[in-house]
mmJSON file of the N, C-alpha and C atoms, coordinates in Angstrom:
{"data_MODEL":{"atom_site":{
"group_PDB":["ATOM","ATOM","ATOM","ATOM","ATOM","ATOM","ATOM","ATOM","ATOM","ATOM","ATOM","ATOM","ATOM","ATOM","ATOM","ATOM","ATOM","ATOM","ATOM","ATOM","ATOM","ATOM","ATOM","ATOM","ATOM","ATOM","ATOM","ATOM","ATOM","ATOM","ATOM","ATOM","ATOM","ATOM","ATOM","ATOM","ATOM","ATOM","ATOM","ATOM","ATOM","ATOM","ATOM","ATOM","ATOM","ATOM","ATOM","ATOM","ATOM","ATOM","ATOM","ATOM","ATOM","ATOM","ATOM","ATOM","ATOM","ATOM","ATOM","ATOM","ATOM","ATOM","ATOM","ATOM","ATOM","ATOM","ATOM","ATOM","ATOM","ATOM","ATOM","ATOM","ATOM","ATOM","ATOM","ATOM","ATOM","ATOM","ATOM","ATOM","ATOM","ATOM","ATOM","ATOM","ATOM","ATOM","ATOM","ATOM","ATOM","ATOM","ATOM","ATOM","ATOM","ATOM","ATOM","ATOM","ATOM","ATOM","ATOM","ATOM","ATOM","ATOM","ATOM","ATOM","ATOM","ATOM","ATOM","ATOM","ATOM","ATOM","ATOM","ATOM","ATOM","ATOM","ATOM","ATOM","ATOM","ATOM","ATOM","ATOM","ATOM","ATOM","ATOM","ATOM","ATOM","ATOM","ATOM","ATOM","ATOM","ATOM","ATOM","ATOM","ATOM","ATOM","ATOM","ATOM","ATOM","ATOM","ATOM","ATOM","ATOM","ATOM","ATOM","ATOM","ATOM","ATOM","ATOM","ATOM","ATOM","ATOM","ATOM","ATOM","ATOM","ATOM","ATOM","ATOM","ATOM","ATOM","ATOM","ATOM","ATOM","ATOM","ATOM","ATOM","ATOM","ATOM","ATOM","ATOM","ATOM","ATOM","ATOM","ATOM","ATOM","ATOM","ATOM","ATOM","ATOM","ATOM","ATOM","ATOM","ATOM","ATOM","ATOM","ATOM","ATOM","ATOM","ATOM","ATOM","ATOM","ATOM","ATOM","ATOM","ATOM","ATOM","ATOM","ATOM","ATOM","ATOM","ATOM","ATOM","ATOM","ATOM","ATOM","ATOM","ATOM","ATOM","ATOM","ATOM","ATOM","ATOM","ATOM","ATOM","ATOM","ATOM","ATOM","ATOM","ATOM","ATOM","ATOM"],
"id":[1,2,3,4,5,6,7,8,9,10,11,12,13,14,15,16,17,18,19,20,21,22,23,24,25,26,27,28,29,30,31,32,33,34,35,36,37,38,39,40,41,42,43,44,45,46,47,48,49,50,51,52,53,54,55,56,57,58,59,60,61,62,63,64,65,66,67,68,69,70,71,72,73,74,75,76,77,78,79,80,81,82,83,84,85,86,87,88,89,90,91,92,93,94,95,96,97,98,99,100,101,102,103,104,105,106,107,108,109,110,111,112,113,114,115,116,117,118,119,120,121,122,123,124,125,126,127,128,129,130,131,132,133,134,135,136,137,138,139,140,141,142,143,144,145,146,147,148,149,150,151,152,153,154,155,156,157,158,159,160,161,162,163,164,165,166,167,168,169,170,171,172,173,174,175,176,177,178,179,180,181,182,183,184,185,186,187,188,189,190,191,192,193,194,195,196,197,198,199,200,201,202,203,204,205,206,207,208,209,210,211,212,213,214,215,216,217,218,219],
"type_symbol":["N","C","C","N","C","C","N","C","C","N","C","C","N","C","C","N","C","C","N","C","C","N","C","C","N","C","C","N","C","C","N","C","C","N","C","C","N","C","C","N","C","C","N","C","C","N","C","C","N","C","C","N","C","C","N","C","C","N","C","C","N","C","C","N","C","C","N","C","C","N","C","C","N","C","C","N","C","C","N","C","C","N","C","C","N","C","C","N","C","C","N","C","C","N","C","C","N","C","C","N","C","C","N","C","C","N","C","C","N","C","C","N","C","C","N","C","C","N","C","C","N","C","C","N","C","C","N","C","C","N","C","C","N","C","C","N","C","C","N","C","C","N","C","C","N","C","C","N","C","C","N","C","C","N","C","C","N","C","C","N","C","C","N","C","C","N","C","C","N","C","C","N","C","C","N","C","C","N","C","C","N","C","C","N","C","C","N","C","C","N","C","C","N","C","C","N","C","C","N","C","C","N","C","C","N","C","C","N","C","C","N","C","C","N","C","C","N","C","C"],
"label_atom_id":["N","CA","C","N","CA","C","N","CA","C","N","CA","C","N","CA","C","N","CA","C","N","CA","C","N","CA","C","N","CA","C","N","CA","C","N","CA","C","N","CA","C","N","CA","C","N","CA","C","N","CA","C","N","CA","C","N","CA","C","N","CA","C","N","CA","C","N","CA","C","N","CA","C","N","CA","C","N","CA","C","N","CA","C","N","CA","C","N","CA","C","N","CA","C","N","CA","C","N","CA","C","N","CA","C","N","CA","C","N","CA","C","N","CA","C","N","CA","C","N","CA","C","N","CA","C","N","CA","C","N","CA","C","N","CA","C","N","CA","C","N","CA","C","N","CA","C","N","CA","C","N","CA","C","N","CA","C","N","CA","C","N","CA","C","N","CA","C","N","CA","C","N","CA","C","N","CA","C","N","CA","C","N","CA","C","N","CA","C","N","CA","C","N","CA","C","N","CA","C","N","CA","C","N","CA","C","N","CA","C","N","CA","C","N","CA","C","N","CA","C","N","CA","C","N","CA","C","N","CA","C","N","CA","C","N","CA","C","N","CA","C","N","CA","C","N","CA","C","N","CA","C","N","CA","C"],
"label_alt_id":[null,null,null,null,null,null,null,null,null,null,null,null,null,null,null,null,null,null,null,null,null,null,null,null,null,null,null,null,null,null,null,null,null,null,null,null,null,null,null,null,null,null,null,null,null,null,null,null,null,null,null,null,null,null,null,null,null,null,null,null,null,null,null,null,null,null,null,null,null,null,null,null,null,null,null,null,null,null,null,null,null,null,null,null,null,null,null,null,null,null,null,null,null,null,null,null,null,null,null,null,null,null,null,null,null,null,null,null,null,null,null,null,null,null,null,null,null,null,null,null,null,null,null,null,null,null,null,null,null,null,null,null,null,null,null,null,null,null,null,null,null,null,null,null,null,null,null,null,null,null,null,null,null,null,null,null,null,null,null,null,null,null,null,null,null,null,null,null,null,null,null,null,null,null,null,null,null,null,null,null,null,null,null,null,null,null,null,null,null,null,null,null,null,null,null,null,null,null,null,null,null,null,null,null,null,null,null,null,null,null,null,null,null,null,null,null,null,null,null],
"label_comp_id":["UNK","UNK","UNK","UNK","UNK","UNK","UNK","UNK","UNK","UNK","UNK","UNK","UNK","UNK","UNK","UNK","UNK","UNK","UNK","UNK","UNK","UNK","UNK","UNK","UNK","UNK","UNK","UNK","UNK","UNK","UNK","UNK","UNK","UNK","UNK","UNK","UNK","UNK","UNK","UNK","UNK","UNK","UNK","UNK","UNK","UNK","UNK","UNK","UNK","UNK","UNK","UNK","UNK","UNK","UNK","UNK","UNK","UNK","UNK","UNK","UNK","UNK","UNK","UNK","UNK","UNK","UNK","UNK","UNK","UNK","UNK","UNK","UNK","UNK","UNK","UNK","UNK","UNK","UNK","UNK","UNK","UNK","UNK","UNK","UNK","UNK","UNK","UNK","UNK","UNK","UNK","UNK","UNK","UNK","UNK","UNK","UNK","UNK","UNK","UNK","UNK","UNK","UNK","UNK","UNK","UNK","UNK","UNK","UNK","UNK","UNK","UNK","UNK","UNK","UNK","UNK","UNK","UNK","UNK","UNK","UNK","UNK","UNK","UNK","UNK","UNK","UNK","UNK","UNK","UNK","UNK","UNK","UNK","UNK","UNK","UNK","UNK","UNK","UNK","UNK","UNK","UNK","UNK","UNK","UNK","UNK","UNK","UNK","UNK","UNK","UNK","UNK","UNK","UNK","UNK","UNK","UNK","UNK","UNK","UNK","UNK","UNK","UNK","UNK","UNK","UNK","UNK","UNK","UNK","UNK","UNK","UNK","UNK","UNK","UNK","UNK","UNK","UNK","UNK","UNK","UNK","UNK","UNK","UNK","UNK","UNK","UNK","UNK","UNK","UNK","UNK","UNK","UNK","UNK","UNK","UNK","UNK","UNK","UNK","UNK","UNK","UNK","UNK","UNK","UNK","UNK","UNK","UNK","UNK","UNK","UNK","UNK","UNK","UNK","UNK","UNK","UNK","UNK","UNK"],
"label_asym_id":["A","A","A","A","A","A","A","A","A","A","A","A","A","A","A","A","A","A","A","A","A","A","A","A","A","A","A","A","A","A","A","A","A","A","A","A","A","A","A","A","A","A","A","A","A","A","A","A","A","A","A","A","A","A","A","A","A","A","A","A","A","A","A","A","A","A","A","A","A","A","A","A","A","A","A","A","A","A","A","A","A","A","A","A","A","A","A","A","A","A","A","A","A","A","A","A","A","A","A","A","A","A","A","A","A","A","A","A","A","A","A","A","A","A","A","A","A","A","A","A","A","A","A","A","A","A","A","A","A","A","A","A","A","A","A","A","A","A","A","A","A","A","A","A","A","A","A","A","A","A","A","A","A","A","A","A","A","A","A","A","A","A","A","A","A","A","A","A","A","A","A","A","A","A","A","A","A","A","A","A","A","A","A","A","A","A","A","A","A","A","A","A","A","A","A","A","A","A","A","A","A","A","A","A","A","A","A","A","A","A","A","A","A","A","A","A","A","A","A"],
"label_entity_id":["1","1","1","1","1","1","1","1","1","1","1","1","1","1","1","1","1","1","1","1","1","1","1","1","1","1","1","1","1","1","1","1","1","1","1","1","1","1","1","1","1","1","1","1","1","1","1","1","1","1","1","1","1","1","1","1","1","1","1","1","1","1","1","1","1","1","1","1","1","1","1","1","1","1","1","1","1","1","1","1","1","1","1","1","1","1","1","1","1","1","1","1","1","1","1","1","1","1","1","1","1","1","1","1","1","1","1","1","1","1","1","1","1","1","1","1","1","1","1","1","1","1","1","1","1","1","1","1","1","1","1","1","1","1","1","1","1","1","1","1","1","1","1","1","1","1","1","1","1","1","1","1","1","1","1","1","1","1","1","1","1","1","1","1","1","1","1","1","1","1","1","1","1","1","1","1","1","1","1","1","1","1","1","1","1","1","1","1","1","1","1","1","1","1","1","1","1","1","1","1","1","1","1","1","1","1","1","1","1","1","1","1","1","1","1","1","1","1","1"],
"label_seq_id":[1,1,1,2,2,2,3,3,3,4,4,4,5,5,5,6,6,6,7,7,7,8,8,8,9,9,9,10,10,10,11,11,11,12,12,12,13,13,13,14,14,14,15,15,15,16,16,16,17,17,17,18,18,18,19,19,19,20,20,20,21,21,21,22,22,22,23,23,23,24,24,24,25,25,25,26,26,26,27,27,27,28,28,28,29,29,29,30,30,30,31,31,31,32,32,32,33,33,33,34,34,34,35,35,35,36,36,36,37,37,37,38,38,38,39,39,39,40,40,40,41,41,41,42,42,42,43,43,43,44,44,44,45,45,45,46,46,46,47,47,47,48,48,48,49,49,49,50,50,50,51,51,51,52,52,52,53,53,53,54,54,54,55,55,55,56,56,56,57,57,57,58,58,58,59,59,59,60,60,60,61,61,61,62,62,62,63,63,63,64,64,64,65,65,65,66,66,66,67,67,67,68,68,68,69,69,69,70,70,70,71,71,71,72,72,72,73,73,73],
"pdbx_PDB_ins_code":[null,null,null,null,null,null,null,null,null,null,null,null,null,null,null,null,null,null,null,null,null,null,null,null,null,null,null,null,null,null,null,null,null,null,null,null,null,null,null,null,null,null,null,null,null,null,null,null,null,null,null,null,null,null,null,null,null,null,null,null,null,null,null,null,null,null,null,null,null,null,null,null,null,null,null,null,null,null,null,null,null,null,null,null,null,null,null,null,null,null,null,null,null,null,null,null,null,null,null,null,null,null,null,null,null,null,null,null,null,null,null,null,null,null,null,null,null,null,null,null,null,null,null,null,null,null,null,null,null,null,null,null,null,null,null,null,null,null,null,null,null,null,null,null,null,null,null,null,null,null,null,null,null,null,null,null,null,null,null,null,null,null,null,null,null,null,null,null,null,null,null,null,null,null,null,null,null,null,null,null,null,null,null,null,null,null,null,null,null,null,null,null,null,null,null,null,null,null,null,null,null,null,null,null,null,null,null,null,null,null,null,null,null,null,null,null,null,null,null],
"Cartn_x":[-5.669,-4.431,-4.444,-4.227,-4.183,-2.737,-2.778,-1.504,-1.516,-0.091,-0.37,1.308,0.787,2.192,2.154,3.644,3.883,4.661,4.215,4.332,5.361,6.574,7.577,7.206,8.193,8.046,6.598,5.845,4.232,4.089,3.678,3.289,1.871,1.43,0.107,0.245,-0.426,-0.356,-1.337,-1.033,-2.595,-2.957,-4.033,-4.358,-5.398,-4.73,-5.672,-5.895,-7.085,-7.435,-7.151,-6.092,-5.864,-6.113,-6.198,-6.614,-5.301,-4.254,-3.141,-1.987,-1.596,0.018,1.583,1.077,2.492,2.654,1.273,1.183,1.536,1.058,1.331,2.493,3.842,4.675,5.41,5.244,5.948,5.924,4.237,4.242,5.043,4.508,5.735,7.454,8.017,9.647,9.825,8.715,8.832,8.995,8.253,8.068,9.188,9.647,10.719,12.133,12.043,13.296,12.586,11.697,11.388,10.894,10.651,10.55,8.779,8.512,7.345,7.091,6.706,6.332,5.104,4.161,2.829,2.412,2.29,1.473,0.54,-0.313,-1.915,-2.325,-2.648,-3.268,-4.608,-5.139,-5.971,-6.924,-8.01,-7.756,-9.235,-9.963,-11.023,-12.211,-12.189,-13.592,-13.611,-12.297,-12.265,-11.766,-11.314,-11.219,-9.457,-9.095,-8.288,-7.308,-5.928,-5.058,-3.662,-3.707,-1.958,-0.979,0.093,0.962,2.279,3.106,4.081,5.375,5.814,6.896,8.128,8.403,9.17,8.996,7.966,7.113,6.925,7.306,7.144,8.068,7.867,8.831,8.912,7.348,8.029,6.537,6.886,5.331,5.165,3.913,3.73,2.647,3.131,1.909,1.602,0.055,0.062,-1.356,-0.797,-1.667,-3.269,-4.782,-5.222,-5.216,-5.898,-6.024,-6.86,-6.852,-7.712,-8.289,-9.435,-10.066,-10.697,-9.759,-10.73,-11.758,-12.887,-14.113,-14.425,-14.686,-15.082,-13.661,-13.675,-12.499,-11.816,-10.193,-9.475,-8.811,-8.602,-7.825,-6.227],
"Cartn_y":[2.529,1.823,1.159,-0.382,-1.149,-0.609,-0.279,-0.18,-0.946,-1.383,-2.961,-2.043,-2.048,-1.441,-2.446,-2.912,-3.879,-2.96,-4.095,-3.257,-3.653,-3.207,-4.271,-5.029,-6.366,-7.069,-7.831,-7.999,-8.275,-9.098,-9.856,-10.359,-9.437,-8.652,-8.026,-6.634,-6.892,-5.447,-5.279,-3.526,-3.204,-2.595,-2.697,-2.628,-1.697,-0.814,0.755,0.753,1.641,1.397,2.997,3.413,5.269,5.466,7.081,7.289,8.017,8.566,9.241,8.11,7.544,6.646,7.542,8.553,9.46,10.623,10.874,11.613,10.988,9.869,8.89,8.566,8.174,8.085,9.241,10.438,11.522,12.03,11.6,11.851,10.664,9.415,8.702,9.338,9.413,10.108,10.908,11.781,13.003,12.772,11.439,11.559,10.587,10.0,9.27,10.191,11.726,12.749,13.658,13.576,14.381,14.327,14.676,14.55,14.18,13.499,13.021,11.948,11.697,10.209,9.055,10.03,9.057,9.508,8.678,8.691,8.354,9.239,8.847,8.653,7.929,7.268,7.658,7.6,8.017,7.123,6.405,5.492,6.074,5.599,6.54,6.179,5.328,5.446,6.2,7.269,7.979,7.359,6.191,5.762,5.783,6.37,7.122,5.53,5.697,4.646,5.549,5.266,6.344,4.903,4.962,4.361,4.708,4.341,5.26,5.242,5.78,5.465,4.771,4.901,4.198,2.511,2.202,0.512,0.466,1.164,0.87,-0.015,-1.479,-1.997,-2.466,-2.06,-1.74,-1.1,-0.851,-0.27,-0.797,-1.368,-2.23,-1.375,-0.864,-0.383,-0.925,-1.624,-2.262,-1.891,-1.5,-0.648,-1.458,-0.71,-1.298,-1.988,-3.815,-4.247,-3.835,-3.956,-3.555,-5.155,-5.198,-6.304,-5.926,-6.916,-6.705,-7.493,-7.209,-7.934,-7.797,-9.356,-9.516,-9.999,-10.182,-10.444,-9.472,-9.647,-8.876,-9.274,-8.823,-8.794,-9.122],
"Cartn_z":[-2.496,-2.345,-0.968,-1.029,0.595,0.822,2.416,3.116,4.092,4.524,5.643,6.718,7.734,8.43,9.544,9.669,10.319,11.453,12.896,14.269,14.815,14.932,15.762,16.914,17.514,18.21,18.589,16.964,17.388,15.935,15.483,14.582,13.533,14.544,13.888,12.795,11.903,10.971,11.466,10.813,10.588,9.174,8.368,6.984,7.344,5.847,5.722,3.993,3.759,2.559,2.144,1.163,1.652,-0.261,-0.131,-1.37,-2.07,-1.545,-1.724,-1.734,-1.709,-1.243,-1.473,-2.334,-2.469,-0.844,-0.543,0.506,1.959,2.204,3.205,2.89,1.948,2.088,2.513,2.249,2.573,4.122,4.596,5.986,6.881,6.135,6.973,7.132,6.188,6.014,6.849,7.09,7.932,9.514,9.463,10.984,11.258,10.608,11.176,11.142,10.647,9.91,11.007,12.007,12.88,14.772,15.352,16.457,17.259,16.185,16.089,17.162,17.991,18.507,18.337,17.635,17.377,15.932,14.954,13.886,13.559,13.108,12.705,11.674,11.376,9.54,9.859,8.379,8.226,7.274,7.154,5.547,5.427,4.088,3.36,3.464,4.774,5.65,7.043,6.933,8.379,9.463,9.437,10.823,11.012,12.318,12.771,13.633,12.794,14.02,14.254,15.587,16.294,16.323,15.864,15.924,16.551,17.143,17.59,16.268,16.636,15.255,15.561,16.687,17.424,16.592,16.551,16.728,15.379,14.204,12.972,12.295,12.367,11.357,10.066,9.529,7.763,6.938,6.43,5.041,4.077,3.81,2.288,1.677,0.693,-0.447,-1.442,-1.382,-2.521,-3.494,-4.774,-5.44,-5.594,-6.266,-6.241,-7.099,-7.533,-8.635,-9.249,-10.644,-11.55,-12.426,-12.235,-12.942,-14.338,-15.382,-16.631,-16.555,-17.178,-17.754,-18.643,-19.217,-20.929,-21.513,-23.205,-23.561,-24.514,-23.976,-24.963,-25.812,-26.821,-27.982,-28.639],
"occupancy":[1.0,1.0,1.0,1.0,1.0,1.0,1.0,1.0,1.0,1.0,1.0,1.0,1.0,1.0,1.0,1.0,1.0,1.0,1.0,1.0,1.0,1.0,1.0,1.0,1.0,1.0,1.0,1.0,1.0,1.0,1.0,1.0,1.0,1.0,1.0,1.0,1.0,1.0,1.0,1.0,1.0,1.0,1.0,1.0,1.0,1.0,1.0,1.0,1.0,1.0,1.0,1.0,1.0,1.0,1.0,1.0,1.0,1.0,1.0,1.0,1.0,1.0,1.0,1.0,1.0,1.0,1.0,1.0,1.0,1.0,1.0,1.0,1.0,1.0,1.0,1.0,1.0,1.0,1.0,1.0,1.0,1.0,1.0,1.0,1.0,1.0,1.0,1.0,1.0,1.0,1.0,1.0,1.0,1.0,1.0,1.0,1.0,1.0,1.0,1.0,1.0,1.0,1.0,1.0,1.0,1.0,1.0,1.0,1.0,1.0,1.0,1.0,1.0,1.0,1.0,1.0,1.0,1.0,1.0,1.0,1.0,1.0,1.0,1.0,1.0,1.0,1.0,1.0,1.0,1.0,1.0,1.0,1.0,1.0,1.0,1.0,1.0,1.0,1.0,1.0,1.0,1.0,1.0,1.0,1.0,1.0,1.0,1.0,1.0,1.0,1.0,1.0,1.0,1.0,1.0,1.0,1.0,1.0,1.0,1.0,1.0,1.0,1.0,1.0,1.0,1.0,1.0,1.0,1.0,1.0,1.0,1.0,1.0,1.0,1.0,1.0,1.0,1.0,1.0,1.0,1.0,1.0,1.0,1.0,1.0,1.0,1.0,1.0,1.0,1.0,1.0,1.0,1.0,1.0,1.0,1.0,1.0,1.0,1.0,1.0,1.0,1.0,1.0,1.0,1.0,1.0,1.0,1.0,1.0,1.0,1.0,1.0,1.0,1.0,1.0,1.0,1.0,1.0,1.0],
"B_iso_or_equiv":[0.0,0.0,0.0,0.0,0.0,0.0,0.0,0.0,0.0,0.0,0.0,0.0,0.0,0.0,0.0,0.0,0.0,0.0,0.0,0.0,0.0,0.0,0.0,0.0,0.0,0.0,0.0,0.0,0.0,0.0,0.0,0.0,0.0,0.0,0.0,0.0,0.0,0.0,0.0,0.0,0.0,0.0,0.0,0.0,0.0,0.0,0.0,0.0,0.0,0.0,0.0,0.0,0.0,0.0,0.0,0.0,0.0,0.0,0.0,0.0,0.0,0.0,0.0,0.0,0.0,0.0,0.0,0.0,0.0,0.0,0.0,0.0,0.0,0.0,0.0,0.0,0.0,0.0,0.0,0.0,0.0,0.0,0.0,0.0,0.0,0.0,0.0,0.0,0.0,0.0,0.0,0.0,0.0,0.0,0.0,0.0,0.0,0.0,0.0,0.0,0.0,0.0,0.0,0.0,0.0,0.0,0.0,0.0,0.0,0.0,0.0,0.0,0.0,0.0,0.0,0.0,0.0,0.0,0.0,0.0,0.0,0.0,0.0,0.0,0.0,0.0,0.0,0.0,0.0,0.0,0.0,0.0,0.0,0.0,0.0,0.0,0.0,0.0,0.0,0.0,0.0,0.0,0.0,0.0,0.0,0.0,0.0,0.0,0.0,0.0,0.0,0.0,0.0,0.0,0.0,0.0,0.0,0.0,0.0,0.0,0.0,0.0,0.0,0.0,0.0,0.0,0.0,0.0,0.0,0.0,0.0,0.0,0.0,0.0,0.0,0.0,0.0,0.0,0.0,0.0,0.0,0.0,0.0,0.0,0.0,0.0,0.0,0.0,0.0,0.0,0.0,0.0,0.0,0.0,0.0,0.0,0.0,0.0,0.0,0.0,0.0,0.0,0.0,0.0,0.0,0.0,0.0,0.0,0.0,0.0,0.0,0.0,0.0,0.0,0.0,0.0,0.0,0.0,0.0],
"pdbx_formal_charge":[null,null,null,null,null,null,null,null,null,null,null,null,null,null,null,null,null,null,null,null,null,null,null,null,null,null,null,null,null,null,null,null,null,null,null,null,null,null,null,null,null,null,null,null,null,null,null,null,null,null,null,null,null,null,null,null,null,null,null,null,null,null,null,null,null,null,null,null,null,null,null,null,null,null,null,null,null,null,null,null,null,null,null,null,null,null,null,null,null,null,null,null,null,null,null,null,null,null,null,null,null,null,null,null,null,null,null,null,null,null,null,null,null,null,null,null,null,null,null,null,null,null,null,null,null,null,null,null,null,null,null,null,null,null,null,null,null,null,null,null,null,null,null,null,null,null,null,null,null,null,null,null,null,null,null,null,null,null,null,null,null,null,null,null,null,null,null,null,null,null,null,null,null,null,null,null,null,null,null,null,null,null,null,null,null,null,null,null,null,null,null,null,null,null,null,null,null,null,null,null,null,null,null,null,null,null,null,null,null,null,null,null,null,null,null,null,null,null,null],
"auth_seq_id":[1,1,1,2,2,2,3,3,3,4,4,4,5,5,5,6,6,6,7,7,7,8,8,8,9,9,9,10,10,10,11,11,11,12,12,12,13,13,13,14,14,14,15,15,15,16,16,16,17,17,17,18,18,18,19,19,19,20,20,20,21,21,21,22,22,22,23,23,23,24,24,24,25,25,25,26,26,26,27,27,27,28,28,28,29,29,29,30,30,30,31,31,31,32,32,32,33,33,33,34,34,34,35,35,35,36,36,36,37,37,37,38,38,38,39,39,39,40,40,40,41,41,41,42,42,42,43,43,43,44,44,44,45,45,45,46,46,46,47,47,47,48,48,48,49,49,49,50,50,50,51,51,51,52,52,52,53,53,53,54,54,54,55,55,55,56,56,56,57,57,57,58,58,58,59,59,59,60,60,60,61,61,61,62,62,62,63,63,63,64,64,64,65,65,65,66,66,66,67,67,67,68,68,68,69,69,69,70,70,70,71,71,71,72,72,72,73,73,73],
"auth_comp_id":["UNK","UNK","UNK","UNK","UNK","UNK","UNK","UNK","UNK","UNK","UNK","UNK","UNK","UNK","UNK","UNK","UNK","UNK","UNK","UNK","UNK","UNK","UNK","UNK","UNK","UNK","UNK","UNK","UNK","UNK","UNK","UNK","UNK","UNK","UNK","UNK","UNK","UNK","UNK","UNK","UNK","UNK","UNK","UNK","UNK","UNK","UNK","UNK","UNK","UNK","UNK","UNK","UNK","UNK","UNK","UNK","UNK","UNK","UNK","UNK","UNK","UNK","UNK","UNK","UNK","UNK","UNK","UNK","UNK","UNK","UNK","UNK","UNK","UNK","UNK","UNK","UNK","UNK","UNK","UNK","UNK","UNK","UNK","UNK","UNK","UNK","UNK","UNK","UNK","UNK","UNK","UNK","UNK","UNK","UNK","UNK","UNK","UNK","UNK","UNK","UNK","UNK","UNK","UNK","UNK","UNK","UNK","UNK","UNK","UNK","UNK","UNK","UNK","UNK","UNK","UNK","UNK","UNK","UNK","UNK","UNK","UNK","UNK","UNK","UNK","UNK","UNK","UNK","UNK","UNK","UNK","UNK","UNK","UNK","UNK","UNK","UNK","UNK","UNK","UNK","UNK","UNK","UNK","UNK","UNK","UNK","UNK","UNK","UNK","UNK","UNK","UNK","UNK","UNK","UNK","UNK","UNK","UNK","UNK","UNK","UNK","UNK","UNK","UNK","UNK","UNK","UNK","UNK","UNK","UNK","UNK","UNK","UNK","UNK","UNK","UNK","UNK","UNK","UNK","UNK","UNK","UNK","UNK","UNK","UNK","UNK","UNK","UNK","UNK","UNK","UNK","UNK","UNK","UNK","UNK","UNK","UNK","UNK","UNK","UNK","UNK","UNK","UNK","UNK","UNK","UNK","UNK","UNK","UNK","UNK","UNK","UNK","UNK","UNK","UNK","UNK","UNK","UNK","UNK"],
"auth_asym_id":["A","A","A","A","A","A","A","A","A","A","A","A","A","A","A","A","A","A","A","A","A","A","A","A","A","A","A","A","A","A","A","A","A","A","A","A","A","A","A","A","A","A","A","A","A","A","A","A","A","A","A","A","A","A","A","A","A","A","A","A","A","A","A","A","A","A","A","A","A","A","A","A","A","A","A","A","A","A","A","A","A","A","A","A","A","A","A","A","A","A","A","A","A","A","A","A","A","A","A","A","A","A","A","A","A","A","A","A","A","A","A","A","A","A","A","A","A","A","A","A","A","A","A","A","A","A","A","A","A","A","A","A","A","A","A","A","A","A","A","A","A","A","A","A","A","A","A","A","A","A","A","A","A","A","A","A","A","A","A","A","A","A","A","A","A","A","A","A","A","A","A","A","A","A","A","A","A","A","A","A","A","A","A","A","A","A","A","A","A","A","A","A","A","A","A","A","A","A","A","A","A","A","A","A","A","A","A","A","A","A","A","A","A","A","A","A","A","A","A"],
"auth_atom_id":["N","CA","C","N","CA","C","N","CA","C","N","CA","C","N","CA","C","N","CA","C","N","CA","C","N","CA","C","N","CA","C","N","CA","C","N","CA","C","N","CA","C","N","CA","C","N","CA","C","N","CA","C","N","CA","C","N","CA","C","N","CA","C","N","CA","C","N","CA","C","N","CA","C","N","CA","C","N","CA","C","N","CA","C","N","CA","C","N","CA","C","N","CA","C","N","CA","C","N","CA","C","N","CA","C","N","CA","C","N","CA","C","N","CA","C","N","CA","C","N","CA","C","N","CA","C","N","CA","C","N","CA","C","N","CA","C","N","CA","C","N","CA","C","N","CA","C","N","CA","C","N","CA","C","N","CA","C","N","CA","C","N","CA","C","N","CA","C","N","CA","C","N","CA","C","N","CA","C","N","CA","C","N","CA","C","N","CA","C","N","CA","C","N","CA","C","N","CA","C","N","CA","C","N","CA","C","N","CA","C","N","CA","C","N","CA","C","N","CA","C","N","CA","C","N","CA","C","N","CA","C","N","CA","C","N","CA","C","N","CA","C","N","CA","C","N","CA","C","N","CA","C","N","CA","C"],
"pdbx_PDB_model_num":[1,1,1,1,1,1,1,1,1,1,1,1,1,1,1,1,1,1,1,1,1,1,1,1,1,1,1,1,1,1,1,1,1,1,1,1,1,1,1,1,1,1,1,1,1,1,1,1,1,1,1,1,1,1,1,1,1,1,1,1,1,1,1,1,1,1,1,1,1,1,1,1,1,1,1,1,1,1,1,1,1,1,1,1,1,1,1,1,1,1,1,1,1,1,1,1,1,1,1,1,1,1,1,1,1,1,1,1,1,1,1,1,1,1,1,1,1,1,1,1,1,1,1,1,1,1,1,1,1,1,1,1,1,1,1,1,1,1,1,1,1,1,1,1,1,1,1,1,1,1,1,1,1,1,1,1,1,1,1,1,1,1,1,1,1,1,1,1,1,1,1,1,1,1,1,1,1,1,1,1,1,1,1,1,1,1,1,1,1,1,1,1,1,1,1,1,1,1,1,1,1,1,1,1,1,1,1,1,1,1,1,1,1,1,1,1,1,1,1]
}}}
């Protein structure tokens, strides 16, 4: 699943490729329902981004596509 989290006051996302999206939504909730100041993603080549949460201004999950090939019916 691509995830794209947009950074306040910055034009820049940043895009993660994650294998869970129900789990990453829940850790997001949490940290904004908690005393969290930095969040760490995780996406499914390992590579590690801290975000503050403070600076989070929005979450896009967008599932993967699925390509048919050949013809259907």
């Amino acid at each position: 699943m691509r995830v794209r989290i947009g950074i306040g006051d910055t034009s820049r996302e940043i895009e993660l490729d994650v294998d869970d999206g129900g789990a990453l939504i829940a850790e997001i909730e949490a940290a904004f329902g908690g005393e969290q100041t930095i969040l760490w993603f995780t996406d499914v080549g390992d590579r590690r981004i801290g975000v503050p949460v403070s600076r989070i201004a929005y979450v896009e999950l967008e599932p993967e596509q699925r390509v048919s090939v050949g013809f259907t019916a």
